[in-house]
PDB file of N, CA, C, O and CB in Angstrom:
ATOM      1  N   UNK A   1      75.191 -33.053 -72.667  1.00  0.00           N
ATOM      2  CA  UNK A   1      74.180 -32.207 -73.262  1.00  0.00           C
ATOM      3  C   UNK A   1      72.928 -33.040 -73.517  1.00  0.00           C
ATOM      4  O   UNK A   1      72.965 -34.214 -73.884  1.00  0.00           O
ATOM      5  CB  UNK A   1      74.696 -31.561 -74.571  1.00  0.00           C
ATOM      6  N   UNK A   2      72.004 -32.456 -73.330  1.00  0.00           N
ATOM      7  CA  UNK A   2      70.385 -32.958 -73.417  1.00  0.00           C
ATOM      8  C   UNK A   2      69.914 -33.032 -75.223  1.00  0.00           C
ATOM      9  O   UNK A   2      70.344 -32.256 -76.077  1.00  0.00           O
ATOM     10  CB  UNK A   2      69.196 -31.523 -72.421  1.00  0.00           C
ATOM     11  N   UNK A   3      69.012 -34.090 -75.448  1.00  0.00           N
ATOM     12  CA  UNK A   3      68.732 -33.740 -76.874  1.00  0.00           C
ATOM     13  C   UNK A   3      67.550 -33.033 -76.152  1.00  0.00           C
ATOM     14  O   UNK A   3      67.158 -33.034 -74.985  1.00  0.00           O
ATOM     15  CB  UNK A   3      68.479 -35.023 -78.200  1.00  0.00           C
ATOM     16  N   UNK A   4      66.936 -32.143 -77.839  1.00  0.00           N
ATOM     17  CA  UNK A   4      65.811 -31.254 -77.947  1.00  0.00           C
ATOM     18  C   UNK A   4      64.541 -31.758 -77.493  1.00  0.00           C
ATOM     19  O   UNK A   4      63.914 -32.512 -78.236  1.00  0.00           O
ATOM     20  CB  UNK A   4      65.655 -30.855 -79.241  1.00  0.00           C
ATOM     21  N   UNK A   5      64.087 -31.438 -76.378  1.00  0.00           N
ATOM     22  CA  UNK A   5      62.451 -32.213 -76.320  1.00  0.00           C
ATOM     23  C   UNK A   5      61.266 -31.243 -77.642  1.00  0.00           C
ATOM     24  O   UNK A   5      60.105 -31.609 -77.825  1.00  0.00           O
ATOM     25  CB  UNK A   5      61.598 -31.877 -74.114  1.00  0.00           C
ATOM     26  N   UNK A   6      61.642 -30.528 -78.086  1.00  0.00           N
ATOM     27  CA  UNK A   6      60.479 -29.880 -78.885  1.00  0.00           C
ATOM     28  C   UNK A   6      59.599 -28.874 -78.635  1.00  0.00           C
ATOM     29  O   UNK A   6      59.133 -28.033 -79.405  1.00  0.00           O
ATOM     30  CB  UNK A   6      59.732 -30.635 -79.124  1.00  0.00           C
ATOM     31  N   UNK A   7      59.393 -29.086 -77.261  1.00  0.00           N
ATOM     32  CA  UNK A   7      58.729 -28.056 -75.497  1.00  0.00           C
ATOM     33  C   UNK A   7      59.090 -26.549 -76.359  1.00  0.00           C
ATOM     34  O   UNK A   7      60.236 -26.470 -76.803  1.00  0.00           O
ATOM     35  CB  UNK A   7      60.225 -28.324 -73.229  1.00  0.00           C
ATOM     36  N   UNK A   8      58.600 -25.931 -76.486  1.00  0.00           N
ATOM     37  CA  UNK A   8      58.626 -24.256 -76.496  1.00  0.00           C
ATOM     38  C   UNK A   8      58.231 -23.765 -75.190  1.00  0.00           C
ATOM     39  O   UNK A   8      57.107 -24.114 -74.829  1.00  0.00           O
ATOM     40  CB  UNK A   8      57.577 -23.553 -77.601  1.00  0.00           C
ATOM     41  N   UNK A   9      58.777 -23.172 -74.549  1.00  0.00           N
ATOM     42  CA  UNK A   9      58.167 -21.876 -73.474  1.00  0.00           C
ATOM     43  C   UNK A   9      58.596 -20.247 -73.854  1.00  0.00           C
ATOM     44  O   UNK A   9      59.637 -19.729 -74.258  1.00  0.00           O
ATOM     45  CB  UNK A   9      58.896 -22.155 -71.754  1.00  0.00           C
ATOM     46  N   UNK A  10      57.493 -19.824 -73.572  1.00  0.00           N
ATOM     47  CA  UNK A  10      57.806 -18.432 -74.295  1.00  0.00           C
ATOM     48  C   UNK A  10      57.180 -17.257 -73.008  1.00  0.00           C
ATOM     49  O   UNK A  10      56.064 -17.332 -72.494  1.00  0.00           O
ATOM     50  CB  UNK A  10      56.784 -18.305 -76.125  1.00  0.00           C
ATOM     51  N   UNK A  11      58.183 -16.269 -72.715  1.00  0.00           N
ATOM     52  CA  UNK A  11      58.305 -15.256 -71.600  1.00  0.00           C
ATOM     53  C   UNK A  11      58.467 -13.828 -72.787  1.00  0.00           C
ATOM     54  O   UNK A  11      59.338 -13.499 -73.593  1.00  0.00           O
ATOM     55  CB  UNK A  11      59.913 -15.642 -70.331  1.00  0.00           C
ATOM     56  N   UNK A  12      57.062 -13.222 -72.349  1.00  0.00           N
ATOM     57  CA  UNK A  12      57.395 -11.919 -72.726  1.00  0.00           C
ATOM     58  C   UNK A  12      57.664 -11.121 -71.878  1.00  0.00           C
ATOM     59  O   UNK A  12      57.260 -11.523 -70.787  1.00  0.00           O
ATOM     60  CB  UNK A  12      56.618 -11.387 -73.349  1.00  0.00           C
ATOM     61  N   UNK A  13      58.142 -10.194 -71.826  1.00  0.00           N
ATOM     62  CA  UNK A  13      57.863  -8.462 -70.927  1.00  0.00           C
ATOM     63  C   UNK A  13      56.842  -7.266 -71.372  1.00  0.00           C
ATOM     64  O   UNK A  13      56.687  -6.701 -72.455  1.00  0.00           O
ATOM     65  CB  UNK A  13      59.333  -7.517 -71.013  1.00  0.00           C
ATOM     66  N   UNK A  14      56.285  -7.128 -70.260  1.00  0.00           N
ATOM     67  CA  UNK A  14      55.124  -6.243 -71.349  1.00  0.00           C
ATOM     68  C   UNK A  14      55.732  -5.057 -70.706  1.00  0.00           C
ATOM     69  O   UNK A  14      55.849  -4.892 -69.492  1.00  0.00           O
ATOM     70  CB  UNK A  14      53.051  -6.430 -71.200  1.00  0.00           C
ATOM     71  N   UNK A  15      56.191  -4.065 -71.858  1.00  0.00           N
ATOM     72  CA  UNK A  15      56.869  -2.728 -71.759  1.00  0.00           C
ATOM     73  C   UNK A  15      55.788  -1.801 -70.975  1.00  0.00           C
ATOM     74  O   UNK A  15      54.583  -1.595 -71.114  1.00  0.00           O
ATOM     75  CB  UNK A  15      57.280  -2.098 -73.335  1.00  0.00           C
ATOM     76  N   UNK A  16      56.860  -1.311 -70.029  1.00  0.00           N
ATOM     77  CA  UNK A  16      56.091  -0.671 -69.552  1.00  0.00           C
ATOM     78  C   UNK A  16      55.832  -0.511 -68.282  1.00  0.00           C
ATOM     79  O   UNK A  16      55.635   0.591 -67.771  1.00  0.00           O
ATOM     80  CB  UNK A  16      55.366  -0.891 -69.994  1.00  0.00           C
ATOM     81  N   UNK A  17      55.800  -2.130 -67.374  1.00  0.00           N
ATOM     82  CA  UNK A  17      55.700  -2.773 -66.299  1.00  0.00           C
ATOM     83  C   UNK A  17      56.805  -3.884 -65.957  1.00  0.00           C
ATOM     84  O   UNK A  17      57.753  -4.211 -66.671  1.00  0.00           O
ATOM     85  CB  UNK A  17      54.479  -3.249 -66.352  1.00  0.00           C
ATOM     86  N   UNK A  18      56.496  -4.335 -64.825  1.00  0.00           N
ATOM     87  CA  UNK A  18      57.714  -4.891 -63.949  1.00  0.00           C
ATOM     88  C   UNK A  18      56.926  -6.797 -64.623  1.00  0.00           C
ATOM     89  O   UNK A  18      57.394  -7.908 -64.375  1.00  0.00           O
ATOM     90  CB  UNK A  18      57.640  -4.254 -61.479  1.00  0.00           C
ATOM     91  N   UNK A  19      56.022  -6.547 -65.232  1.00  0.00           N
ATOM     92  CA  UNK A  19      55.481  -8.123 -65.823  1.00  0.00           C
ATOM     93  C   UNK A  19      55.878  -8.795 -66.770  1.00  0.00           C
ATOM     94  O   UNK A  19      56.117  -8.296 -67.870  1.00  0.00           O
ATOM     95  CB  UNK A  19      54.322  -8.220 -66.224  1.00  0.00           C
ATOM     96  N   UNK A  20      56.031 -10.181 -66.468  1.00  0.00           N
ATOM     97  CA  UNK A  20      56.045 -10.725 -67.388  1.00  0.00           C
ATOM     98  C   UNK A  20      54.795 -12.171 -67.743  1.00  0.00           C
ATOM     99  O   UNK A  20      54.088 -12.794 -66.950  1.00  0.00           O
ATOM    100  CB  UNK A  20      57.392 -10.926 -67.309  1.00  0.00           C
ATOM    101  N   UNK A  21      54.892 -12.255 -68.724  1.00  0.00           N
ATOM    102  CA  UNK A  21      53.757 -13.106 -69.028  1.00  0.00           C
ATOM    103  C   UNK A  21      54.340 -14.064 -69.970  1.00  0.00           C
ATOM    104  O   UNK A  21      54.908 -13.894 -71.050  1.00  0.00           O
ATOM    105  CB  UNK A  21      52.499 -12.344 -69.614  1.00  0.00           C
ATOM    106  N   UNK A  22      53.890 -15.740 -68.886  1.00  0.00           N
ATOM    107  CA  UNK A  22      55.064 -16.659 -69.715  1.00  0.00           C
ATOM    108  C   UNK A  22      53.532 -17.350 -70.448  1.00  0.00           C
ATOM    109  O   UNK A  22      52.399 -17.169 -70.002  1.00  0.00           O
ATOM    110  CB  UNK A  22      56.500 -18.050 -68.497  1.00  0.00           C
ATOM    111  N   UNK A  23      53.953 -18.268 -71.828  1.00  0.00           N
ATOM    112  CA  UNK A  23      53.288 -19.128 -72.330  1.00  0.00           C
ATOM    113  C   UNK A  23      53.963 -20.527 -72.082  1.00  0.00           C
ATOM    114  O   UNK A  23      55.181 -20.605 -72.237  1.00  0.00           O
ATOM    115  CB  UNK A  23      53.079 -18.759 -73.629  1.00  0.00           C
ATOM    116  N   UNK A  24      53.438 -21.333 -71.808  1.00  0.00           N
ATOM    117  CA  UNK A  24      54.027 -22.841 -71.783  1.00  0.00           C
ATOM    118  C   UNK A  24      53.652 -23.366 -73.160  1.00  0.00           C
ATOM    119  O   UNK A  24      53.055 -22.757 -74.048  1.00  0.00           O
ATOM    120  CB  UNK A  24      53.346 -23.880 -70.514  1.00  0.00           C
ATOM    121  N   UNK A  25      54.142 -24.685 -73.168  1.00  0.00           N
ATOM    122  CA  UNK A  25      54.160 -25.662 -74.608  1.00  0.00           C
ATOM    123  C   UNK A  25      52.917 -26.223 -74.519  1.00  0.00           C
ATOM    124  O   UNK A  25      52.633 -26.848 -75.542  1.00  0.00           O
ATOM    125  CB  UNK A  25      55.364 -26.957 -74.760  1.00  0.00           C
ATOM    126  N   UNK A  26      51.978 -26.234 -73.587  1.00  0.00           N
ATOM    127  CA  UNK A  26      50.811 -26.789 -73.499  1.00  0.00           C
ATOM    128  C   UNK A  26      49.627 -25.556 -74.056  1.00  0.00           C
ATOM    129  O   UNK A  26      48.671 -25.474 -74.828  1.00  0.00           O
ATOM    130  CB  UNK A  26      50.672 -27.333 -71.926  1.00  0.00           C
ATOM    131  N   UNK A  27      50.247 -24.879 -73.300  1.00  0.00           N
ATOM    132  CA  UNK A  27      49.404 -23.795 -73.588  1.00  0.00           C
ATOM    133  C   UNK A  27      48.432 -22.499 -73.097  1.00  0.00           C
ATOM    134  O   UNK A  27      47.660 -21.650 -73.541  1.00  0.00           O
ATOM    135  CB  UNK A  27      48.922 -24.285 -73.994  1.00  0.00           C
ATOM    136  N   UNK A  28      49.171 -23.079 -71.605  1.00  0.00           N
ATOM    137  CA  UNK A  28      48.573 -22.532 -70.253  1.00  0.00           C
ATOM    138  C   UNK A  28      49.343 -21.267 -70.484  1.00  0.00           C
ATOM    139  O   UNK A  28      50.259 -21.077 -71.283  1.00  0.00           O
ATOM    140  CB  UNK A  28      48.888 -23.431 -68.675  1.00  0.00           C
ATOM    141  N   UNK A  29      48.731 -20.342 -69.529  1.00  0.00           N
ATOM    142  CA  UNK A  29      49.520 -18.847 -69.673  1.00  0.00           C
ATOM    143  C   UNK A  29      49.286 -18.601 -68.228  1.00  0.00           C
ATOM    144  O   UNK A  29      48.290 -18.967 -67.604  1.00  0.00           O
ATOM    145  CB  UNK A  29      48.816 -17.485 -70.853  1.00  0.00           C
ATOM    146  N   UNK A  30      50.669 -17.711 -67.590  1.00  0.00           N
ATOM    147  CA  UNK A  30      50.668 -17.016 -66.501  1.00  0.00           C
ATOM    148  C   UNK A  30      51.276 -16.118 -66.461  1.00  0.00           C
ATOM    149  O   UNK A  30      52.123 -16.069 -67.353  1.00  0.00           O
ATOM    150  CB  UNK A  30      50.891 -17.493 -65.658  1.00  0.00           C
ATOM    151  N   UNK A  31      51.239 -14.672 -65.276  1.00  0.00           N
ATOM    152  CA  UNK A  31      52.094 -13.600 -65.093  1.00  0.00           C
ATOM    153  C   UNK A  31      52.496 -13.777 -64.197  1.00  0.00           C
ATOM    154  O   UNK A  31      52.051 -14.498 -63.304  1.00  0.00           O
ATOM    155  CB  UNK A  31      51.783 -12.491 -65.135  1.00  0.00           C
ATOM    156  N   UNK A  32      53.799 -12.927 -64.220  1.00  0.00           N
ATOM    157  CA  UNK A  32      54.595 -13.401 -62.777  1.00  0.00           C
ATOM    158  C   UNK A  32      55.953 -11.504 -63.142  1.00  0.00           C
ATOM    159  O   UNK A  32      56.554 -10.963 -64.071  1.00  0.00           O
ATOM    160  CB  UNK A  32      55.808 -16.008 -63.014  1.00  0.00           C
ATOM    161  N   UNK A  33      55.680 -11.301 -61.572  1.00  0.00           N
ATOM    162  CA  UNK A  33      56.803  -9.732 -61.587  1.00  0.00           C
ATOM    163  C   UNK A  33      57.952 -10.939 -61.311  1.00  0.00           C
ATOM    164  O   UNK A  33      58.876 -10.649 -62.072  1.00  0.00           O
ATOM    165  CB  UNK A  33      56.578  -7.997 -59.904  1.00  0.00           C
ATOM    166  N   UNK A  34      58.250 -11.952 -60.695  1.00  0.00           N
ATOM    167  CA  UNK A  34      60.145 -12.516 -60.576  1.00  0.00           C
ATOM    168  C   UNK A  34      60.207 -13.287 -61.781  1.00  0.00           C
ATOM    169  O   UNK A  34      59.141 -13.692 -62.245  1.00  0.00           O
ATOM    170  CB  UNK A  34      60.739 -13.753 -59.027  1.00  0.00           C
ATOM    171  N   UNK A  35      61.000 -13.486 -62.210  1.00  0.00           N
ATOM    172  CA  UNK A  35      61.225 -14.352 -63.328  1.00  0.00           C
ATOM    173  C   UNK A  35      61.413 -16.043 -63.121  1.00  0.00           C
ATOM    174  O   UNK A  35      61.139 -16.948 -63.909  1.00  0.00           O
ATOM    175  CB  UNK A  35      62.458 -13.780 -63.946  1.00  0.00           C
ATOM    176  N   UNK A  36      62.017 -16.104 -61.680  1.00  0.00           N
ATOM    177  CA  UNK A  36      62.666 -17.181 -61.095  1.00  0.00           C
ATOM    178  C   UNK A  36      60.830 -17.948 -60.855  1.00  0.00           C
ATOM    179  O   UNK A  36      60.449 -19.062 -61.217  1.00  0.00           O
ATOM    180  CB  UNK A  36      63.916 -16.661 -59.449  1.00  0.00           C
ATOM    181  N   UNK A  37      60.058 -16.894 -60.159  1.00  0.00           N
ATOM    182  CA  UNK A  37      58.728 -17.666 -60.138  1.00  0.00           C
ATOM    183  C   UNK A  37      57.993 -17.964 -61.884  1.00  0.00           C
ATOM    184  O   UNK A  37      57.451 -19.011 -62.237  1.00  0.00           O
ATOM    185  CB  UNK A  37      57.581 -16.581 -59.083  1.00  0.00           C
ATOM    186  N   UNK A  38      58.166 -16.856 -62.642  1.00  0.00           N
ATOM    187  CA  UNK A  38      57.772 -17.566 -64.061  1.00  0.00           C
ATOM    188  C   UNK A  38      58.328 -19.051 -64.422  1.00  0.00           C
ATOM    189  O   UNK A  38      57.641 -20.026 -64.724  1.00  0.00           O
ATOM    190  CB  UNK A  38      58.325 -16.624 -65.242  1.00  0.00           C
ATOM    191  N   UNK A  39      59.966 -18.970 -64.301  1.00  0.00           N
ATOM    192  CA  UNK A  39      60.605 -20.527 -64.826  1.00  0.00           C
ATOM    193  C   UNK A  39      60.239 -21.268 -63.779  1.00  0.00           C
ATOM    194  O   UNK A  39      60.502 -22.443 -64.035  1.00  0.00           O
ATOM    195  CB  UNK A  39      62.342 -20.733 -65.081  1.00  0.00           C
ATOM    196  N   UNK A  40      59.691 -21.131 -62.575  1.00  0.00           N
ATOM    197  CA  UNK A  40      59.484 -22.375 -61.711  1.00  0.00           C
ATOM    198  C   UNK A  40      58.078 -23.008 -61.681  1.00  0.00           C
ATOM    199  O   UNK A  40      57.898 -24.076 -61.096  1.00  0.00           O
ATOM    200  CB  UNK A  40      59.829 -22.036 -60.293  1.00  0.00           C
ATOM    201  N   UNK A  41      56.906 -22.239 -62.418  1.00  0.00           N
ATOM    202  CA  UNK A  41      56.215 -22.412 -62.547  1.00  0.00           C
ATOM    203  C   UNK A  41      56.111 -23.381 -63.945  1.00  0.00           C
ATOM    204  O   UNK A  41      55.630 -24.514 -63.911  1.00  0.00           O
ATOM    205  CB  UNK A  41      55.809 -21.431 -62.244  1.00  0.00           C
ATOM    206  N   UNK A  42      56.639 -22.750 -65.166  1.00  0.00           N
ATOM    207  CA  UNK A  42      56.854 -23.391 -66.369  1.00  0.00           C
ATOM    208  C   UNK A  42      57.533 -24.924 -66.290  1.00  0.00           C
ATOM    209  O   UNK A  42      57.075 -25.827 -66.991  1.00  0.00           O
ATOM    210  CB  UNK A  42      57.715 -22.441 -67.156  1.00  0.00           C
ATOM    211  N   UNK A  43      58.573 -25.127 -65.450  1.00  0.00           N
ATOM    212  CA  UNK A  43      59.110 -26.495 -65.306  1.00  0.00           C
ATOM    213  C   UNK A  43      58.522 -27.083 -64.375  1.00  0.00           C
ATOM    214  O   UNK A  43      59.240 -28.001 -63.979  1.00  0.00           O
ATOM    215  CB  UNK A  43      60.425 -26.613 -65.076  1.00  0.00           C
ATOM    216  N   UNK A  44      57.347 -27.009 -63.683  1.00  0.00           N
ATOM    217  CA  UNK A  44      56.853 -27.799 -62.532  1.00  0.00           C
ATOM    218  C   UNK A  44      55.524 -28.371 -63.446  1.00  0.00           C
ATOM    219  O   UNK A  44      54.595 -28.947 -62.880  1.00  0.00           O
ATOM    220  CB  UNK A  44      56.486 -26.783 -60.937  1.00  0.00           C
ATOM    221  N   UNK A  45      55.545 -28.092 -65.274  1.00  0.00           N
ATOM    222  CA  UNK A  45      54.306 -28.581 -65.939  1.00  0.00           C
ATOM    223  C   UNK A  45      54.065 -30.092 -65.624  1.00  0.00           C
ATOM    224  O   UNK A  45      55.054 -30.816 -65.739  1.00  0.00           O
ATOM    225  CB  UNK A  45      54.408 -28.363 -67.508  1.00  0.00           C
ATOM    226  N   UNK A  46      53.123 -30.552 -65.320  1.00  0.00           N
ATOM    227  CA  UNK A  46      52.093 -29.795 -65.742  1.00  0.00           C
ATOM    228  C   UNK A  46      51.603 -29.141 -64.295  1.00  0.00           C
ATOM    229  O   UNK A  46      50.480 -28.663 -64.133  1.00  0.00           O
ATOM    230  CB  UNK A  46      50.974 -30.708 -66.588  1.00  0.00           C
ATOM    231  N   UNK A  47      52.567 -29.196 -63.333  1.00  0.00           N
ATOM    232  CA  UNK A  47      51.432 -28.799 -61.953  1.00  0.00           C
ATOM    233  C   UNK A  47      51.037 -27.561 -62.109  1.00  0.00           C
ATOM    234  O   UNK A  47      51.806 -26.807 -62.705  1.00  0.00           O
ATOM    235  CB  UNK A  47      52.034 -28.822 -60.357  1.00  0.00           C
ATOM    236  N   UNK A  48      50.093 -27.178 -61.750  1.00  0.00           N
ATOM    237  CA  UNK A  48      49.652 -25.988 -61.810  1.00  0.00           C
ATOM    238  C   UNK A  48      49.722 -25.390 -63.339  1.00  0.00           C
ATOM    239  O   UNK A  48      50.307 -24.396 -63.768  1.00  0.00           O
ATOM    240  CB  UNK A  48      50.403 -25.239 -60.814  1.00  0.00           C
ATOM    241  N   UNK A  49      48.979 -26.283 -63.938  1.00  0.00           N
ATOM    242  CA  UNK A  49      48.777 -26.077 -65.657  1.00  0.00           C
ATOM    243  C   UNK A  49      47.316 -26.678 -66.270  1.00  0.00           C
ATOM    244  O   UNK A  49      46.803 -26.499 -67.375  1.00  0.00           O
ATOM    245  CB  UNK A  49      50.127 -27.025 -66.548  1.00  0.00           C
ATOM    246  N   UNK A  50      46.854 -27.463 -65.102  1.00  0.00           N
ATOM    247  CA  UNK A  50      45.361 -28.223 -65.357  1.00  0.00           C
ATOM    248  C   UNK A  50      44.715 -27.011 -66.075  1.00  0.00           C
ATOM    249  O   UNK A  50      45.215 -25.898 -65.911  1.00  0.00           O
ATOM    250  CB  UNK A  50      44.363 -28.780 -63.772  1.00  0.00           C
ATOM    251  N   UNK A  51      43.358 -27.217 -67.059  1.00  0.00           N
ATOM    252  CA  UNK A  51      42.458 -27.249 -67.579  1.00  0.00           C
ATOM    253  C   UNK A  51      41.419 -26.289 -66.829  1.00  0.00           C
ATOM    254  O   UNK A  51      40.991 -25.210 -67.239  1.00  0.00           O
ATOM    255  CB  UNK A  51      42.232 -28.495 -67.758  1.00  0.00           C
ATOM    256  N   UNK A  52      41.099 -26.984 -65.557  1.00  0.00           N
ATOM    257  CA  UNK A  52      39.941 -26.452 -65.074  1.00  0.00           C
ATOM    258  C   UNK A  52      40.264 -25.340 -63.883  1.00  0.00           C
ATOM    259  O   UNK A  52      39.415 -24.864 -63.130  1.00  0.00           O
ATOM    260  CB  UNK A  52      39.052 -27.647 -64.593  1.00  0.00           C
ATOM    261  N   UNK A  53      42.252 -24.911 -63.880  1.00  0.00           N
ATOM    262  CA  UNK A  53      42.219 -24.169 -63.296  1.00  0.00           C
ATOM    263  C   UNK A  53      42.329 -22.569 -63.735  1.00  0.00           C
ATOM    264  O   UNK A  53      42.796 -22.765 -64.857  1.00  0.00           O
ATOM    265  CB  UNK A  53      42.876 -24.643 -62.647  1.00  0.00           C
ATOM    266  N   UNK A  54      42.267 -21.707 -63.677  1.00  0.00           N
ATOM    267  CA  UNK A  54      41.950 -20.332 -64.465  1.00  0.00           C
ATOM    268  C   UNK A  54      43.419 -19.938 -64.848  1.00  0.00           C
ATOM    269  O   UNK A  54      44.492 -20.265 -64.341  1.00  0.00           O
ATOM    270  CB  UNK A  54      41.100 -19.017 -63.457  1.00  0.00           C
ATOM    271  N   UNK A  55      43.150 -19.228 -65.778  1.00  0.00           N
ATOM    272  CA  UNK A  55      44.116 -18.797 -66.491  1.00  0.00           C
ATOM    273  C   UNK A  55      45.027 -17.800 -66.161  1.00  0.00           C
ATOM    274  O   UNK A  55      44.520 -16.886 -65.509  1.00  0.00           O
ATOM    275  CB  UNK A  55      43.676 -18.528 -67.407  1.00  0.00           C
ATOM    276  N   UNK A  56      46.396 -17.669 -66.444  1.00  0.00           N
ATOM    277  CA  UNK A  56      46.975 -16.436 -65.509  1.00  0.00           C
ATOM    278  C   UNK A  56      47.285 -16.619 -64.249  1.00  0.00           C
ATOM    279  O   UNK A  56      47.096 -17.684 -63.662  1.00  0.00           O
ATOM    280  CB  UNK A  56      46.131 -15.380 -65.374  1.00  0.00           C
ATOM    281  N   UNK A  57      47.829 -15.507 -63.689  1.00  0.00           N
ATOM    282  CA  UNK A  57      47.889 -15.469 -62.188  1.00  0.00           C
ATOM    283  C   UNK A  57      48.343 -13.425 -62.432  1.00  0.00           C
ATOM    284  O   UNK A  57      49.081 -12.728 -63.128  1.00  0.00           O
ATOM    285  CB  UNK A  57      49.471 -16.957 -61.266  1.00  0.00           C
ATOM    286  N   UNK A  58      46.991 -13.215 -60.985  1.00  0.00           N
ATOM    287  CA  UNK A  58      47.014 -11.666 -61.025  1.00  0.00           C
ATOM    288  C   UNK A  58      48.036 -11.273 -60.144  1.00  0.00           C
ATOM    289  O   UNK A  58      47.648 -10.257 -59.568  1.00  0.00           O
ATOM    290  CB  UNK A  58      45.672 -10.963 -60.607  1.00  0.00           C
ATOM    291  N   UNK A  59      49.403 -11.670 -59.687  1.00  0.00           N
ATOM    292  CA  UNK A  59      50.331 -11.583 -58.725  1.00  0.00           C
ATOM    293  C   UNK A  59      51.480 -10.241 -59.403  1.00  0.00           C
ATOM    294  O   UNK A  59      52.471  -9.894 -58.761  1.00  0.00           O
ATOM    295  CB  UNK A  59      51.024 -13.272 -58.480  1.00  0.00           C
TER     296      UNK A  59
END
């Protein structure tokens, strides 16, 4: 078993729609309809989590 890194990631569902919209521990936010692409996105931090790239994804 792993100890706790502290890392929060947080996946909502927005009722209603097939979306979900994850928050990372950094602080970046994206949407994603598979879930498998939300968590693969969230554990590949920071790639595709930079600063100067836009927020979200309209997919």
């Amino acid at each position: 078993m792993t100890s706790p890194t502290g890392e929060i990631y947080r996946i909502d569902w927005l009722p209603g729609t097939d979306v979900l919209h994850g928050t990372c521990h950094c602080g970046r936010e994206h949407t994603a309809q598979d879930p498998v692409e939300m968590w693969e996105w969230m554990l590949a931090h920071p790639q595709g989590h930079a600063i100067d790239e836009p927020r979200g994804n309209s997919s």
